[in-house]
C-alpha positions as CSV (number, residue, x, y, z in Angstrom):
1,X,-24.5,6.0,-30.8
2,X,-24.3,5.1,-27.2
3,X,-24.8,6.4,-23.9
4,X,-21.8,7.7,-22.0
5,X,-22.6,5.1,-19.1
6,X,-22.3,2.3,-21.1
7,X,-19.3,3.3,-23.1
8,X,-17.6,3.2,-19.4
9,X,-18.8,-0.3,-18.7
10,X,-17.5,-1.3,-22.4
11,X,-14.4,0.0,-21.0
12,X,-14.1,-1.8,-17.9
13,X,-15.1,-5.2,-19.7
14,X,-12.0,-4.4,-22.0
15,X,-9.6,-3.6,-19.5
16,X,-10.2,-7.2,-18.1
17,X,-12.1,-6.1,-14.9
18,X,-14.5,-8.8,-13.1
19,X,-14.7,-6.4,-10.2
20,X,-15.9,-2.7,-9.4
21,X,-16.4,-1.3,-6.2
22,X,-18.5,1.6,-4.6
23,X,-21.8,2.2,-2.7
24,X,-24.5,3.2,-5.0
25,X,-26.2,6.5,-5.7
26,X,-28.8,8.3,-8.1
27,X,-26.4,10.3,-9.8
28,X,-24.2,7.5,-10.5
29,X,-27.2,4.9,-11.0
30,X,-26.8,5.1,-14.4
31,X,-23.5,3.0,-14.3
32,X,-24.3,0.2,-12.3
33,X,-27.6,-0.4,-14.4
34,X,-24.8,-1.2,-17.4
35,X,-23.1,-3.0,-15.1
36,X,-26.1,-5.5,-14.8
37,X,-25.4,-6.0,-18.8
38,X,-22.1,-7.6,-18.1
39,X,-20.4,-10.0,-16.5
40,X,-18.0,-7.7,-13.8
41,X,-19.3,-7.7,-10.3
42,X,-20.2,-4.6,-8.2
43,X,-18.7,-5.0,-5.2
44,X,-20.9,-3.0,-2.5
45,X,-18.4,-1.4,0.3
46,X,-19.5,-0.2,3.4
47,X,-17.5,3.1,2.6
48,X,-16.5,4.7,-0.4
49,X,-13.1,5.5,1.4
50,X,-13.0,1.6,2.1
51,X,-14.3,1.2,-1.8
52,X,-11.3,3.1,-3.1
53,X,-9.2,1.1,-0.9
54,X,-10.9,-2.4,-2.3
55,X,-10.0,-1.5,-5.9
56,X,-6.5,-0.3,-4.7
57,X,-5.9,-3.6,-3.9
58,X,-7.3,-5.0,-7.1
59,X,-5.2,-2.9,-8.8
60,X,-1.7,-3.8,-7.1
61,X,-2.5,-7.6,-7.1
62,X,-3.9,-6.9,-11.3
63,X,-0.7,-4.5,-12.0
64,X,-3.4,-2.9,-14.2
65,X,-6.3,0.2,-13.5
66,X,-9.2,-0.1,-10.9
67,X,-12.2,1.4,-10.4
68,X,-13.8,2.9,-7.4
69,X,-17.3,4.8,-7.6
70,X,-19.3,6.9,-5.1
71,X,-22.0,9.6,-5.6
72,X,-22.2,13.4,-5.9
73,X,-21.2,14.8,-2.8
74,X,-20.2,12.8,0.2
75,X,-20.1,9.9,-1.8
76,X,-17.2,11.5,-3.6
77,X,-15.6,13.5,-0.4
78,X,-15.6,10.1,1.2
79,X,-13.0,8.4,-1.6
80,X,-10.3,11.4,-1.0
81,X,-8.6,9.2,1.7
82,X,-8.6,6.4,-0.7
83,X,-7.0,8.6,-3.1
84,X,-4.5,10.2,-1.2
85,X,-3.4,6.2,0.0
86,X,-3.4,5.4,-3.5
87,X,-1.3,8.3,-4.2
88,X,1.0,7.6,-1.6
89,X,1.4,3.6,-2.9
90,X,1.4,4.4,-6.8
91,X,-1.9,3.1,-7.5
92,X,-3.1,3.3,-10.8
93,X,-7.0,4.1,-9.7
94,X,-10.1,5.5,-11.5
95,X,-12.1,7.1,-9.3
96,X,-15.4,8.1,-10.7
97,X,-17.9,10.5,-8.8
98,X,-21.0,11.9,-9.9
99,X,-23.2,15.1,-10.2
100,X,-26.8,15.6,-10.2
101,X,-27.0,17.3,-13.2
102,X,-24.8,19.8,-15.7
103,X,-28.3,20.7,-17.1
104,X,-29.6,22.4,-13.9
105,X,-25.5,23.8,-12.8
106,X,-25.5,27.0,-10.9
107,X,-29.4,26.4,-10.0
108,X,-29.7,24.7,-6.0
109,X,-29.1,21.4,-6.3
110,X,-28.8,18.7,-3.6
111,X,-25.6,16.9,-3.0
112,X,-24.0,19.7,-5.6
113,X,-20.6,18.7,-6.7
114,X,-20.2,21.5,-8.7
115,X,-18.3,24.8,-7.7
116,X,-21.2,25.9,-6.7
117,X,-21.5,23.3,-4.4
118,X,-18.8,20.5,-2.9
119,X,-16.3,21.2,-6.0
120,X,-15.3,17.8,-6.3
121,X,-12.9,18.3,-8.7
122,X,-11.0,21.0,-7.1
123,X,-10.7,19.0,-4.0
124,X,-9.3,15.8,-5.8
125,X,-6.9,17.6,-7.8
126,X,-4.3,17.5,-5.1
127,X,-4.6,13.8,-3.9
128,X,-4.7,12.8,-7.8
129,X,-2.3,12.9,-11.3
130,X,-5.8,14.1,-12.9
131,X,-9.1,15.5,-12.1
132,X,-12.0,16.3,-14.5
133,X,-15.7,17.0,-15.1
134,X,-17.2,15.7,-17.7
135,X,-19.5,18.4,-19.1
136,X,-20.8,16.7,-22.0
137,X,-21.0,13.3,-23.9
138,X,-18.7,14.8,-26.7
139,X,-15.5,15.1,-24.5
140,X,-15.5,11.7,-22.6
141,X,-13.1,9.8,-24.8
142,X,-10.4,13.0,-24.8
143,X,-10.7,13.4,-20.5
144,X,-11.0,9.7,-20.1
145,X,-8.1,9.0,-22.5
146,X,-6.3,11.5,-20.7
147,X,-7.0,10.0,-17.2
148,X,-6.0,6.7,-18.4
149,X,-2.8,7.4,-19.5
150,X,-2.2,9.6,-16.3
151,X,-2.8,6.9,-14.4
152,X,-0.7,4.2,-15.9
153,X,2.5,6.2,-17.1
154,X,5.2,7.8,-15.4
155,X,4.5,7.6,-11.5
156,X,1.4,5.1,-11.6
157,X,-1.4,6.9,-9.7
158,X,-4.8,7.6,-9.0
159,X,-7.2,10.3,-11.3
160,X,-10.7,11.3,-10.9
161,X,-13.7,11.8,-13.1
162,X,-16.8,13.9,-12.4
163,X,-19.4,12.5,-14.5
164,X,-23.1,14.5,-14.0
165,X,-25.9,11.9,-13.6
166,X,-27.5,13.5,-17.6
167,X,-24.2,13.6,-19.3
168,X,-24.7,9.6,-18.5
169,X,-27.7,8.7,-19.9
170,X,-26.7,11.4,-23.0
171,X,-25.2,9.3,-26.3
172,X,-22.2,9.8,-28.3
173,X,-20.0,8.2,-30.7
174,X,-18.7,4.7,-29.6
175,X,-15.0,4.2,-29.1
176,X,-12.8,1.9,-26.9
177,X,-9.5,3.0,-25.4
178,X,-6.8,0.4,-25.2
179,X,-4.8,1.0,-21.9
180,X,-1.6,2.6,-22.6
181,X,2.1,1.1,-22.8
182,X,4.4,2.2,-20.1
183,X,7.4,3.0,-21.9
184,X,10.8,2.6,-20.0
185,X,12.9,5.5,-18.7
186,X,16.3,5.3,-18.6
187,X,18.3,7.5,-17.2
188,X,21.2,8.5,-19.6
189,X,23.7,9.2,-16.1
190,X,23.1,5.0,-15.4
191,X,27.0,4.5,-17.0
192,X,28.0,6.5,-14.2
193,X,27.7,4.1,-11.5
194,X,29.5,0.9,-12.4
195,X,32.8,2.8,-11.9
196,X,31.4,3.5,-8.6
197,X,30.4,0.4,-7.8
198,X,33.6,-1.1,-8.5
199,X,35.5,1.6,-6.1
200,X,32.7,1.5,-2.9
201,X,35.1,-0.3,-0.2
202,X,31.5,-0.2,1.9
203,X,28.2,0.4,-0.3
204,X,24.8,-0.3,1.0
205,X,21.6,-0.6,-1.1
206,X,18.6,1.4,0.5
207,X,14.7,0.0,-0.6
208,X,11.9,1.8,-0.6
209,X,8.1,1.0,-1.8
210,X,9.3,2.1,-5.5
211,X,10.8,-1.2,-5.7
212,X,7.3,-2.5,-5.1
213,X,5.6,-0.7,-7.7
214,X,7.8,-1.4,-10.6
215,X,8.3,-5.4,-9.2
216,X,11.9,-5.4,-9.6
217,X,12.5,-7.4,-7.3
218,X,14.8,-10.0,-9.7
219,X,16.9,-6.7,-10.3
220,X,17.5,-5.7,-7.0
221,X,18.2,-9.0,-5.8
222,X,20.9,-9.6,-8.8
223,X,22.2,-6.3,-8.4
224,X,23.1,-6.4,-4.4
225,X,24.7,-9.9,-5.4
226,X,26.7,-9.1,-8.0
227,X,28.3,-6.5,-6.3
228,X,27.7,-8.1,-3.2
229,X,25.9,-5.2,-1.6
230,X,24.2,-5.1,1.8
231,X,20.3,-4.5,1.7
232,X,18.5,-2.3,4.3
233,X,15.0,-1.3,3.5
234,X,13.0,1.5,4.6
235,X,9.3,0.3,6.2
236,X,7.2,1.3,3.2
237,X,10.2,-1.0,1.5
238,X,9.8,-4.4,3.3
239,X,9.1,-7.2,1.7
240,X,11.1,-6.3,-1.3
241,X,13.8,-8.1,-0.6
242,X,14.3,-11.3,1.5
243,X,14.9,-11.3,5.2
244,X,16.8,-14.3,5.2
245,X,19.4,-13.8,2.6
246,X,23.1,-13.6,3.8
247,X,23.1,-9.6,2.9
248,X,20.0,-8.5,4.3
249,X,20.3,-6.3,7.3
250,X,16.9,-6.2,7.4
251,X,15.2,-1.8,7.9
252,X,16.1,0.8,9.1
253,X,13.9,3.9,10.5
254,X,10.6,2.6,12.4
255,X,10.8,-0.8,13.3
256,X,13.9,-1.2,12.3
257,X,17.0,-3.6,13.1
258,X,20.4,-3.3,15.3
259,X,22.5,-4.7,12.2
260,X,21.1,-2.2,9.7
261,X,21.8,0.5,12.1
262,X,25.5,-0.9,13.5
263,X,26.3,-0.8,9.6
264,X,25.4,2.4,9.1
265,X,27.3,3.8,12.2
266,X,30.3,2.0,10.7
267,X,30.0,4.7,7.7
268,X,29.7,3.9,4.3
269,X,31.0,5.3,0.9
270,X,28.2,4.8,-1.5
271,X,23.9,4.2,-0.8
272,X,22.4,3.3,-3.1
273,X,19.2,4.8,-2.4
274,X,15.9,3.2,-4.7
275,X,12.2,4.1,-5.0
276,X,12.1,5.5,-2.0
277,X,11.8,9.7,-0.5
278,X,13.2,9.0,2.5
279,X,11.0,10.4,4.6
280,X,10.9,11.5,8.0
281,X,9.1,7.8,8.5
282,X,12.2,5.5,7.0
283,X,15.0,7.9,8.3
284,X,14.5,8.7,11.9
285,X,17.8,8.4,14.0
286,X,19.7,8.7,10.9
287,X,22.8,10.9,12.3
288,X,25.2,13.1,10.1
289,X,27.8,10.6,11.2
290,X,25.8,8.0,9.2
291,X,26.0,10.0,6.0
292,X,27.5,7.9,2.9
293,X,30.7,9.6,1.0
294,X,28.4,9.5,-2.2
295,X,24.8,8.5,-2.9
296,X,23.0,7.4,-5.7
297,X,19.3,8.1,-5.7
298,X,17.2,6.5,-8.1
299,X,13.9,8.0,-8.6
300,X,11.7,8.5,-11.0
301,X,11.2,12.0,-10.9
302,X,13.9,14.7,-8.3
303,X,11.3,15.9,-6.2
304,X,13.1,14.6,-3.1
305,X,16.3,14.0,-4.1
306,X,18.7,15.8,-2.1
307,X,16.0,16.7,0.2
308,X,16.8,14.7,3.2
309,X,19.8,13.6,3.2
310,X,22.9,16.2,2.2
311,X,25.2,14.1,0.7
312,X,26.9,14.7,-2.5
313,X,24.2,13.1,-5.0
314,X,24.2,11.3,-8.2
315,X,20.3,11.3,-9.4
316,X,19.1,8.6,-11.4
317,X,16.1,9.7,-12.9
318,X,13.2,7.1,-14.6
319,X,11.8,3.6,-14.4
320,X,13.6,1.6,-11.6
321,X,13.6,-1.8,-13.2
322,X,14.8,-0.3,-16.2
323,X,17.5,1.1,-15.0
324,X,18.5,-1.7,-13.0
325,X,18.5,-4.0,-15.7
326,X,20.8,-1.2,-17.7
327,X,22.9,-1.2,-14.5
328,X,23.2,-5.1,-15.0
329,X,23.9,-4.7,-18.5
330,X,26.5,-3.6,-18.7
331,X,28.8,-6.8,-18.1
332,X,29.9,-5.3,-14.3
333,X,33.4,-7.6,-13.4
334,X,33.4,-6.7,-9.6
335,X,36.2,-8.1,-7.3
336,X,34.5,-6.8,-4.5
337,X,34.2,-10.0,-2.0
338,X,31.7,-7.9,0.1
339,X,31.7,-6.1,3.4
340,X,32.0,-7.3,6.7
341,X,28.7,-7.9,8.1
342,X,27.5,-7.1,11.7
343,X,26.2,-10.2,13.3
344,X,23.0,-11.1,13.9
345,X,21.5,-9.7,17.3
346,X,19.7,-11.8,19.6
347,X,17.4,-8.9,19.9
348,X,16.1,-9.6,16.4
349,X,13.9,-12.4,17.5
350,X,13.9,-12.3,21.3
351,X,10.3,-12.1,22.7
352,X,10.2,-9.7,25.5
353,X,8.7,-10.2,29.0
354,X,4.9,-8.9,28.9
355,X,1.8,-9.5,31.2
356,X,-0.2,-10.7,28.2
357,X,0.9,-12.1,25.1
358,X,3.7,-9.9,23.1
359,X,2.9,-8.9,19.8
360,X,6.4,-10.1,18.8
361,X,5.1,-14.1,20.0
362,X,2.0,-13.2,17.5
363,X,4.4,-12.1,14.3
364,X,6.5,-15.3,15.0
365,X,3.7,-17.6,15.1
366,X,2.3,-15.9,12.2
367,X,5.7,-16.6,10.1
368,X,6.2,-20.3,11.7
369,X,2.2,-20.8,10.2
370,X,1.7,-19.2,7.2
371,X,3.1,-19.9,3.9
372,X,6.1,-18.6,2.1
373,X,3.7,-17.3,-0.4
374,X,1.3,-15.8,1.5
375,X,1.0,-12.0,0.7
376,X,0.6,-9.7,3.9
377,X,-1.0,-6.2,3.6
378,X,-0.1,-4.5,6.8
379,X,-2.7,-1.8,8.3
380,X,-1.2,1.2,9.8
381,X,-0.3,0.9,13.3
382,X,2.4,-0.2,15.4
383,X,0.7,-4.1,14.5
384,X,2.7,-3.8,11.1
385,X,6.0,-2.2,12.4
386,X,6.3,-5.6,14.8
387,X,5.8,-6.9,11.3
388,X,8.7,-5.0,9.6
389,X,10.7,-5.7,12.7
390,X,10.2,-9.7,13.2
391,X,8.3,-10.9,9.9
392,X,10.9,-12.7,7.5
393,X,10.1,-12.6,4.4
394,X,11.1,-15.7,2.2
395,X,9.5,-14.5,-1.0
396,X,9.8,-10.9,-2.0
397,X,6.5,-8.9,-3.0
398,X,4.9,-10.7,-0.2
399,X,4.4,-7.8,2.5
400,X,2.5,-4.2,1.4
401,X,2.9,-1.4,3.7
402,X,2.5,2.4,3.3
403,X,4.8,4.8,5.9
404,X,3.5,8.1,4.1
405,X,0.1,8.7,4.3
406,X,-0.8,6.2,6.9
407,X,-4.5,5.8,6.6
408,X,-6.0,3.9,9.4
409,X,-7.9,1.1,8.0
410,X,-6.5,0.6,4.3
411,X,-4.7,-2.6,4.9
412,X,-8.8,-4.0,5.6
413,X,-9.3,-2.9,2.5
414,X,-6.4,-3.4,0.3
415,X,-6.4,-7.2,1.5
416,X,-10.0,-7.7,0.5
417,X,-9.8,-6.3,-3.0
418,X,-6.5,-8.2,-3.5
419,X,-8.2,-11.2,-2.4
420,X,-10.9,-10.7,-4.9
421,X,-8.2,-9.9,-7.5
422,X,-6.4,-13.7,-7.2
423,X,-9.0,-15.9,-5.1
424,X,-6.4,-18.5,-5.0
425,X,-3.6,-16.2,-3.5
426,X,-3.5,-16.6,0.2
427,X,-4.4,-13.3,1.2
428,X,-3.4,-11.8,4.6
429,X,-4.4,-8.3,6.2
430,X,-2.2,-7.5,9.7
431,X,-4.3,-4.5,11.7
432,X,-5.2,-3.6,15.1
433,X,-8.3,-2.8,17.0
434,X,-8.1,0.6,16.6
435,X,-8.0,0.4,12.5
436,X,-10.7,-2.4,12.6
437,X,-12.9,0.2,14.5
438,X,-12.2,2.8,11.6
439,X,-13.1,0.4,8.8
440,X,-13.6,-3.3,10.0
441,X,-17.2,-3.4,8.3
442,X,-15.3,-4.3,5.4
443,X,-15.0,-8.1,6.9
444,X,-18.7,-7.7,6.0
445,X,-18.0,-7.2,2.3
446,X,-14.8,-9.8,2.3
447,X,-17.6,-12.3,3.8
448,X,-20.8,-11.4,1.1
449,X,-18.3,-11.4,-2.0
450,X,-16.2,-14.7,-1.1
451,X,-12.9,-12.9,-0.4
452,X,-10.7,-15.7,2.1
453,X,-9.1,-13.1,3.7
454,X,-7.3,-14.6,7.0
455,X,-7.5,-10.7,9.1
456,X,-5.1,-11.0,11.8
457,X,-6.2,-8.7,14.6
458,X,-3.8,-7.3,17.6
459,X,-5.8,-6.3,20.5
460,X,-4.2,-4.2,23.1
461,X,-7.1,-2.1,23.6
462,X,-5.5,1.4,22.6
463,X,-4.7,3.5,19.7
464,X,-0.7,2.1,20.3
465,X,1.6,4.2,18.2
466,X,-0.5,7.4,19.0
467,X,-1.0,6.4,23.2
468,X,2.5,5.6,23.2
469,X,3.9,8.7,21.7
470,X,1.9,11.3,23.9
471,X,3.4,9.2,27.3
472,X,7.0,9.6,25.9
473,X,6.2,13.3,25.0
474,X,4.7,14.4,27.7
475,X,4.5,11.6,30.3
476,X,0.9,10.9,30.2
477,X,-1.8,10.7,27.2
478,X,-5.1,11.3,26.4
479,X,-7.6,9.8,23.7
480,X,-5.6,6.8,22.8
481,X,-6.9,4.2,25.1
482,X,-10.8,3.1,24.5
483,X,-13.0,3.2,27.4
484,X,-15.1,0.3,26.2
485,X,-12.2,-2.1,24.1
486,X,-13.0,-4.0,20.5
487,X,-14.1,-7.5,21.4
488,X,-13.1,-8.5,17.7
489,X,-14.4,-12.2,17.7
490,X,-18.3,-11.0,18.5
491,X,-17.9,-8.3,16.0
492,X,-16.6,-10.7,13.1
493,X,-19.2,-13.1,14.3
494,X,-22.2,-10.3,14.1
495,X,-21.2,-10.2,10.3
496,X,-20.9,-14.4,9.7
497,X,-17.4,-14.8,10.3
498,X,-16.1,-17.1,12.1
499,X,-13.3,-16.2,14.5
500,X,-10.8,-16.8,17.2
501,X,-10.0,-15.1,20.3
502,X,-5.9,-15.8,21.5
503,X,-4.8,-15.2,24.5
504,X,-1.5,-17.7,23.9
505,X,1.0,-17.8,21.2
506,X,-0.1,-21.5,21.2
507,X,-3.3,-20.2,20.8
508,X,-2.6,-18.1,18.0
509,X,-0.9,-21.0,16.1
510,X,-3.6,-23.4,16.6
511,X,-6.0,-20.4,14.7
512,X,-3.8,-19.7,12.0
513,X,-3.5,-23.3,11.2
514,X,-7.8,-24.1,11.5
515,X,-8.2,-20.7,9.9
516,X,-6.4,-21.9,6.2
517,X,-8.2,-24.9,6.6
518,X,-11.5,-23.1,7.2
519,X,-10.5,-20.8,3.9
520,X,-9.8,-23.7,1.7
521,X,-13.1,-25.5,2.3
522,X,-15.3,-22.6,2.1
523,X,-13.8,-19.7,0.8
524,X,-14.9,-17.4,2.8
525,X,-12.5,-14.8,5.5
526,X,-11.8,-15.4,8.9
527,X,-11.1,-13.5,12.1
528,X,-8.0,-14.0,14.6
529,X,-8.3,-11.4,17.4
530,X,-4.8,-12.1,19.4
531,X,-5.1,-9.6,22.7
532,X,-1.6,-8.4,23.3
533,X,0.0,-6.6,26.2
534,X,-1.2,-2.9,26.0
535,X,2.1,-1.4,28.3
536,X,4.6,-3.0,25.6
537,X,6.7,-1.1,23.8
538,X,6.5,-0.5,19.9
539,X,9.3,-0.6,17.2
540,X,8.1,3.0,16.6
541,X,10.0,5.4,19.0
542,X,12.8,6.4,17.1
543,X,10.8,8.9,15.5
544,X,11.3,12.8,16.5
């Protein structure tokens, strides 16, 4: 027999975890005292939201399960953002909360997650593919097998456990759960669309963050040059695909380009449309004149097909890669010698006229310093949409963004638990002030736990996207510019960081390149704060 608590931690050991993150809390003591019996290291966050965003992180980098812990109560109400971002980028997260006691349920209890308190279970179940309590030792291995496999079949996602603080401490039977096999889906309509492949006089190949969470990157990549297709991506879809190939037109929607949008004007006869919902986020100014004769939508489940965009719809349902690599099967003999492409606009890279520095001036330096390799995790804010707009990428799966559920913050966090994830990855978070004042305490926990994040920080002083949007609604705005502004090289310098304060592109280029040098000798994160002009204008005001 063995207790509940440490039948988890024997779990986490054999799923390979060396990290697991939270804040600690009596009714969830009982796990980390196992924890101390093995080698994985609690990670202490300085929010559970910014804990579920550390193991988020984990996860994507791992391609395998995370775990994120927080106490009964606010401890557990506090990780609901981190699941609904997880949600939103296919994140295959354990979330485990706990509960004072299922002995003493329906009695007063403090910090009740029960429904007779803060029913934590009911309010994960939307923001999650599976959410439990755990009543008693005897049905832990059916709801944690069952969580498991919700979380890494099908639409990877997050799922939650409520786990009261006795049922931990009680014993049970042993047993070990293997994580399950993803088996492929292919979609039995995938013939249909060589034949339309081999017709389209002007396709177009539309990427969204799917492509990101099945990595099929090769596919798409062999599949838009065999056919010789033109590539736009949505936001949530850079980085799956390189900027600098010959038939990238770079995205469309916020942030996006002139080409991708010229070629779409020019009206095309198939889109291929894949992993992506097309939102209101990675469509906006798309006009019925820009509608394809035919689109293919690749999805794993129909959801959204056919939701957005009213064009007669072929729906490939099931795993993306899969059915890429059934697409490329199946010995395609194109003659197509590709579609005329727009040329490339000057506006692409120009640097417009500011005050202060332009946050364009701080993506290029960021490009002309950093590596190929280096993996960017964008924050939301208009910061990563200069990224989507001006950031080649050289080596897909090298830039993480979410354009759906947006949370302020995440990018801190995803970049810290990636970091922790592959130490020898070089590890990048893009945010703003306004994101760093949400969760920036987690440079504290990249700092104690000897993650060599380099945080990239754009300063102008104002909640941009947000400020911006009231003025061009109504001409004026209000709460979006902060009375007293981030100075973002004390603040990283209050936690042990060191940092850098830019008011020069020069200046910014001269920090990136002592930063990685800083990084590689002690392995710990830095700080660039680069204060940009506040009155320029974002990527971002296409949307209605």
């Amino acid at each position: 027999m063995k207790k509940v608590a440490t039948i988890l931690t024997d779990h986490f050991e054999h799923w390979g975890l060396t990290h697991v993150f939270g804040i600690p809390g009596k009714a969830i003591s009982p796990i980390l005292f196992e924890l101390l019996e093995t080698d994985i290291e609690f990670v202490l966050s300085k929010h559970e939201a910014a804990a579920g965003f550390e193991a988020s992180g984990y996860a994507m980098m791992k391609n395998s399960p995370a775990v994120a812990i927080g106490t009964s109560g606010p401890g557990g109400t506090n990780l609901l953002t981190a699941a609904g971002q997880a949600q939103a980028f296919h994140v295959p997260l354990l979330i485990i909360t706990g509960h004072p006691s299922m002995r003493n349920t329906g009695k007063s209890q403090g910090q009740d997650s029960s429904m007779f308190g803060t029913d934590l279970c009911r309010m994960f179940e939307p923001v999650t593919k599976f959410s439990a309590r755990v009543e008693n030792s005897v049905g832990l291995e059916s709801l944690l097998s069952h969580a498991l496999e919700k979380a890494v079949t099908g639409v990877k996602g997050p799922v939650h456990l409520s786990i009261p603080f006795d049922v931990l401490l009680s014993e049970t039977e042993p047993f070990l759960l293997d994580i399950p096999e993803s088996l492929p889906v292919v979609s039995p309509r995938i013939h249909e669309v060589v034949p339309m492949l081999e017709q389209a006089k002007k396709p177009v190949l539309f990427l969204g963050k799917g492509v990101h969470a099945s990595r099929a990157y090769e596919e798409v990549a062999a599949v838009a040059e065999t056919w010789q297709i033109p590539v736009i991506t949505t936001p949530g879809g850079k980085g799956a695909f390189r900027s600098d190939h010959e038939l990238s037109l770079g995205a469309f929607g916020l942030g996006g380009t002139a080409e991708a949008k010229e070629y779409l004007n020019s009206k095309t006869d198939l889109m291929l449309v894949l992993g992506t919902k097309l939102s209101d986020m990675s469509i906006p100014g798309f006009t019925d004149d820009m509608l394809p004769d035919h689109l293919v939508h690749f999805d794993y489940e129909r959801t959204f097909v056919n939701k957005s965009l009213k064009s007669p719809t072929t729906a490939i349902l099931g795993d993306l890669k899969s059915n890429l690599r059934a697409l490329l099967s199946q010995n395609p003999t194109s003659g197509r010698t590709g579609s005329a492409l727009p040329e490339k606009q000057e506006e692409h890279t120009a640097v417009p006229d500011t005050v202060q520095m332009s946050a364009v001036s701080v993506i290029r330096e960021m490009r002309n310093a950093l590596p190929d390799d280096a993996v960017i995790f964008g924050d939301d804010g208009s910061h990563s949409f200069y990224g989507i707009r001006h950031f080649d990428i050289r080596k897909p799966g090298t830039y993480f963004f979410d354009d759906i559920f947006g949370a302020m913050g995440n990018g801190i966090g995803y970049s810290v638990g990636a970091s922790l994830a592959a130490p020898d990855e070089p590890v990048v978070c893009l945010t703003g002030d306004g994101c760093m004042f949400m969760h920036g305490t987690e440079i504290s926990t990249a700092y104690n736990y000897d993650a060599p994040v380099l945080f990239i920080l754009m300063n102008n002083e104002r909640l941009d996207m947000v400020e911006k949007g009231m003025r061009k609604m109504i001409g004026t705005s209000i709460g979006g510019v902060y009375e007293t502004p981030l100075n973002g090289e004390l603040y990283a310098n209050s936690m042990g960081l060191e940092a850098f304060r830019c008011h020069t592109p020069e200046e910014v280029s001269e920090a990136i390149h002592k930063a990685l040098h800083i990084i590689k000798e002690t392995r710990k994160p830095v700080v660039i704060e680069a204060i940009v002009d506040g009155d320029e204008i974002p990527p971002t005001m296409g949307r209605q």
